[in-house]
C-alpha positions in Angstrom: 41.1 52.7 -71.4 41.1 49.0 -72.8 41.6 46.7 -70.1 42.7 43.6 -69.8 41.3 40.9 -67.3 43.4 37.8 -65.9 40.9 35.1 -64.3 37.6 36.8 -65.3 35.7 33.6 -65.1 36.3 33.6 -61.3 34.0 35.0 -58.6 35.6 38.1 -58.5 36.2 38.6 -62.1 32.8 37.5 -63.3 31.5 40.8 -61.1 33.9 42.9 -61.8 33.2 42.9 -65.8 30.0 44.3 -65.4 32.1 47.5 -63.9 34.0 47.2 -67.3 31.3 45.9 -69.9 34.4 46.5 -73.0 37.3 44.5 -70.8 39.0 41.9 -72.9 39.2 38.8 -70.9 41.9 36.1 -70.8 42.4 32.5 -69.6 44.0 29.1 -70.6 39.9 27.7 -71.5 38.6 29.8 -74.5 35.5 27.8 -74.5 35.1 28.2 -70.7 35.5 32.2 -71.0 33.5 32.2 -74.1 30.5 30.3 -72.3 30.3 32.0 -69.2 31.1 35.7 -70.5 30.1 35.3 -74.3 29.9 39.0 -74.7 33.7 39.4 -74.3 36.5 39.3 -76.3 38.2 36.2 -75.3 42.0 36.0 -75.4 44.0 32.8 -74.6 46.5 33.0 -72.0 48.6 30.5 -70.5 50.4 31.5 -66.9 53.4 29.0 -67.6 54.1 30.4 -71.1 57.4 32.5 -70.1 56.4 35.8 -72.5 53.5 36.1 -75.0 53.4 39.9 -76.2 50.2 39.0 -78.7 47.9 38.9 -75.7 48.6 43.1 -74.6 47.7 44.2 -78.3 46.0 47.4 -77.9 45.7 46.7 -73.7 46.3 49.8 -72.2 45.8 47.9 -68.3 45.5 44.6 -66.6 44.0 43.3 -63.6 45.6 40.1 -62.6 42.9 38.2 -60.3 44.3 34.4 -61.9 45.2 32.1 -59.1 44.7 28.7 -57.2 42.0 28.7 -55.3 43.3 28.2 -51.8 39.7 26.5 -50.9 38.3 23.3 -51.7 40.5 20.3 -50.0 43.6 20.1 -47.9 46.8 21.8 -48.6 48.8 18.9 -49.9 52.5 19.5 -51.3 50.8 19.6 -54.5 48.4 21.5 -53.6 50.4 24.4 -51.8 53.1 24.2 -55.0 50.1 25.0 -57.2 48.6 27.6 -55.5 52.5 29.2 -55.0 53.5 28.8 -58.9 49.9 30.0 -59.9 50.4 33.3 -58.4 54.4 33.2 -57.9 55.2 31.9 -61.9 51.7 33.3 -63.6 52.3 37.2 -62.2 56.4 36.5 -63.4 55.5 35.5 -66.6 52.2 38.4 -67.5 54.8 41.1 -66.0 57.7 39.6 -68.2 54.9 39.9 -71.3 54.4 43.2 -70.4 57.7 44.5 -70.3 58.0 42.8 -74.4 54.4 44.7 -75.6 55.4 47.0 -78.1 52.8 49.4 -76.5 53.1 48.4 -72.6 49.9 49.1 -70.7 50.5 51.9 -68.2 48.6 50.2 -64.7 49.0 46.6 -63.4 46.7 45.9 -60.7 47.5 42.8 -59.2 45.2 40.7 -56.4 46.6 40.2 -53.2 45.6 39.3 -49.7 45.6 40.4 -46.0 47.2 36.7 -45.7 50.5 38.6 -46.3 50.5 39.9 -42.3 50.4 36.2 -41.4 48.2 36.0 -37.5 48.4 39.5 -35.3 46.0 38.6 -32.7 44.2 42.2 -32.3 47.6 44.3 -33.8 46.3 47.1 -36.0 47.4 46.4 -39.2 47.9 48.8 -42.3 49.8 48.7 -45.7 53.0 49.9 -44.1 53.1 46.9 -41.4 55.6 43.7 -41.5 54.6 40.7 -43.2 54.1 37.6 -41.7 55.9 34.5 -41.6 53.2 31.3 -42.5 53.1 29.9 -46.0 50.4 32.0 -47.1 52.5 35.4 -46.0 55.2 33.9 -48.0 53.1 33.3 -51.0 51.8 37.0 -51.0 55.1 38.7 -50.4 56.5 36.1 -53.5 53.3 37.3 -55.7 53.8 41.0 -54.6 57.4 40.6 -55.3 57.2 39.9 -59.0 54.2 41.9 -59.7 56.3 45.2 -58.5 58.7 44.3 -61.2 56.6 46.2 -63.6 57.4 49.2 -62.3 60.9 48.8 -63.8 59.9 49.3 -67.3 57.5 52.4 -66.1 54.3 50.5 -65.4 52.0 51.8 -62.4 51.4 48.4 -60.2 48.8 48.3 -57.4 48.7 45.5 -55.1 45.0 45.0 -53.6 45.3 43.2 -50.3 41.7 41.3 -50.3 40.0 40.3 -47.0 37.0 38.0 -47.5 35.0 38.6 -50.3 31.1 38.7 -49.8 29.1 38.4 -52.5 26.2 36.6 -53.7 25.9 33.7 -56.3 29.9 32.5 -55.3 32.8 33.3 -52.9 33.0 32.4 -49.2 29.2 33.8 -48.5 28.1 31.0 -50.6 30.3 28.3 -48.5 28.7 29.6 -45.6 25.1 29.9 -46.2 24.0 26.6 -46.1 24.8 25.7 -43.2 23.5 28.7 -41.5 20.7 29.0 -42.7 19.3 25.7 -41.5 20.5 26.7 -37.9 23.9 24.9 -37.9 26.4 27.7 -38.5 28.7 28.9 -35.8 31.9 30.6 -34.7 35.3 28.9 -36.0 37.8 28.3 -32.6 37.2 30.8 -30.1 35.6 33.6 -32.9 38.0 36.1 -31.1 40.5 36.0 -34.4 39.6 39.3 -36.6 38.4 38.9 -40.4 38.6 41.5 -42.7 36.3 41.4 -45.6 35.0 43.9 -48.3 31.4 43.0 -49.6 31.6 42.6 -53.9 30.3 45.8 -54.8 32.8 47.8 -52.9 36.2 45.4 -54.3 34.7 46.2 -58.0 34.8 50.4 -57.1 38.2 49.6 -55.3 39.3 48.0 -58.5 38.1 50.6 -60.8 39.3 53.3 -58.6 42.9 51.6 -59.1 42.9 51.7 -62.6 41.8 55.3 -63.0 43.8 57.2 -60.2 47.1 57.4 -60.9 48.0 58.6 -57.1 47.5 55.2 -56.0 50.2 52.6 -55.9 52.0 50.2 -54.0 49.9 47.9 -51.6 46.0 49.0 -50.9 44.4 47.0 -47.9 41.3 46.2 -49.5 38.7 45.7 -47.2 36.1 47.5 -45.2 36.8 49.9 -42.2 35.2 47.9 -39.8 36.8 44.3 -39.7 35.0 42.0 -37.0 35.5 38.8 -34.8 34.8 35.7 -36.2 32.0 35.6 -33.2 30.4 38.7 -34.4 30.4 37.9 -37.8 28.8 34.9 -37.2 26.1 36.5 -35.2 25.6 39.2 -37.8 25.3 36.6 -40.2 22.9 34.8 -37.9 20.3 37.6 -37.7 20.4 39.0 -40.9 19.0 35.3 -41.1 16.9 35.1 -38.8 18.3 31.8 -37.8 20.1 30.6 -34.5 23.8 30.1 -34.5 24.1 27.3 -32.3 27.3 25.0 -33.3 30.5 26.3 -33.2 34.0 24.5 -34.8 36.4 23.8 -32.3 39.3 24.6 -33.7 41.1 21.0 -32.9 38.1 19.7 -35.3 39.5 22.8 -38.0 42.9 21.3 -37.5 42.1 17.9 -38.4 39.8 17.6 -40.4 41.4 20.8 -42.7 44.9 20.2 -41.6 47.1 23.3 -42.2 44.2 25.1 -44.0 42.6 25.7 -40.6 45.6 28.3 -40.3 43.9 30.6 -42.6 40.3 30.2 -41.0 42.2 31.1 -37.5 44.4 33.5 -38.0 43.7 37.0 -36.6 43.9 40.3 -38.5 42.4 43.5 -37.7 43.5 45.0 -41.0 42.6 49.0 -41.7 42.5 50.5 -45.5 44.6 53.2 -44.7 45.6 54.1 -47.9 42.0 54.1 -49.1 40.7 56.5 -46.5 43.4 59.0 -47.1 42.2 58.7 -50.8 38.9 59.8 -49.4 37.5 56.6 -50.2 34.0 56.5 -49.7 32.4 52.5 -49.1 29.2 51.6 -49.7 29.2 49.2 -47.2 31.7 50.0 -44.3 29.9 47.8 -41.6 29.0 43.9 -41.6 25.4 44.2 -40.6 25.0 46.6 -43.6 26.5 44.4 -45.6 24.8 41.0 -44.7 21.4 42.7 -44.6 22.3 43.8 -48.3 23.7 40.2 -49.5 21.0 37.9 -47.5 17.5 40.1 -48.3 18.3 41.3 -52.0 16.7 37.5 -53.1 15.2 36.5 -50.5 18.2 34.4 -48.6 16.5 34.9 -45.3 
């Protein structure tokens, strides 16, 4: 199967091509791709371009991970347009390419997030519960929306609802582990809100597993079975650490100094992969303190 990879130069992407060593890649920098995965076919793609059937030659599936980062500053106007059209415009116009390939690739699996429930306090959440109402909830059910499209033209389209993403060498475990590990981390708010996550390893088998089964469509939670508190994440974190977690974040501070972004660092939601464990999934690292140990010891972090 020749597979195609959207924002492979990302922290997700550049893990996930050593699950799929022959993916093509493709991006709107052929330099960039080309310096940071220069053992990959490299295929220029625009997300505004409206339809360019040249980049699915011979592509028999795509995972779409391309996307604004919704880190790194304040959600300006600007900021919140880009990281809608990135997602809303870039999955319209790769499905629309699609449906034009003279040989269309049979799987589209297309990145989501558990930002689509919106904040559940401690609601049990699975793939068949009601999305939620905050901008980021609207920006997944837009993305969702036109990546499902492809399934009019006979294409099978999985939607991976991420949680946090731990991993080493990038993602939100590299915000975090500065200040932890000289004593200054914390909860966030009250550290009662839920997170679901899904440590890097696990997400890559997750994505492979979505290419290959053909049972699987529609939205797939993609996190671990055992979601935590903020609070106990932060203590896991902590001790795998061996470091004291002293100063929490008011949430007030979160709110100001973040503005709406805070939202998304205090929202609640205690999100289940349903779908996966009737697969008979099997996760290599279903609980946070297995998970931390593995991503803080493997070099040394502690």
């Amino acid at each position: 199967m020749q597979t195609l990879i959207t924002g492979a130069t990302g922290f997700v992407g550049r893990n996930l091509i050593h699950e799929l060593p022959d993916a093509v890649i493709a991006g709107r920098d052929l330099h960039a791709m080309q310096r940071l995965l220069p053992d990959h076919q490299a295929r220029i793609w625009h997300p505004e371009q409206k339809r360019d059937t040249d980049l699915l030659n011979g592509i028999d599936a795509v995972v779409h991970l391309a996307g604004e980062s919704i880190f790194h500053g304040r959600w300006t106007q600007t900021k919140k347009e880009r990281i809608r059209s990135s997602r809303v415009m870039g999955t319209r116009h790769l499905v629309r390419s699609m449906a034009a390939a003279d040989s269309r690739p049979r799987v589209l699996v297309c990145a989501s997030a558990v930002g689509i429930y919106g904040d559940r306090a401690d609601e049990l959440l699975t793939e068949d519960s009601s999305h939620g109402h905050d901008f980021l909830a609207s920006v997944c059910g837009q993305w969702e929306y036109e990546a499902l499209r492809a399934r009019e033209f006979g294409i099978r389209v999985v939607l991976l609802r991420f949680g946090v993403v731990l991993g080493q060498n990038g993602g939100a475990l590299a915000q975090m582990l500065p200040p932890f590990r000289m004593g200054m981390g914390g909860r966030l708010g009250s550290g009662r809100q839920y997170m679901p996550w899904i440590h890097i390893l696990d997400l890559c088998r997750i994505i492979r597993t979505a290419l290959k089964d053909d049972s699987l469509q529609g939205p797939v939670n993609a996190v671990a079975p055992y979601p935590v508190t903020n609070l106990v994440f932060t203590q896991t974190l902590a001790r795998a650490l061996h470091r004291p977690a002293l100063l929490p974040v008011p949430a007030f501070l979160l709110r100001l100094v973040l503005g709406e972004f805070a939202t998304v660092l205090l929202a609640s939601q205690n999100v289940q992969p349903k779908r996966l464990a009737t697969l008979g999934f099997s996760f290599s690292f279903p609980d946070i303190t297995t998970c931390l140990n593995d991503l803080t010891k493997t070099n040394n972090l502690g």
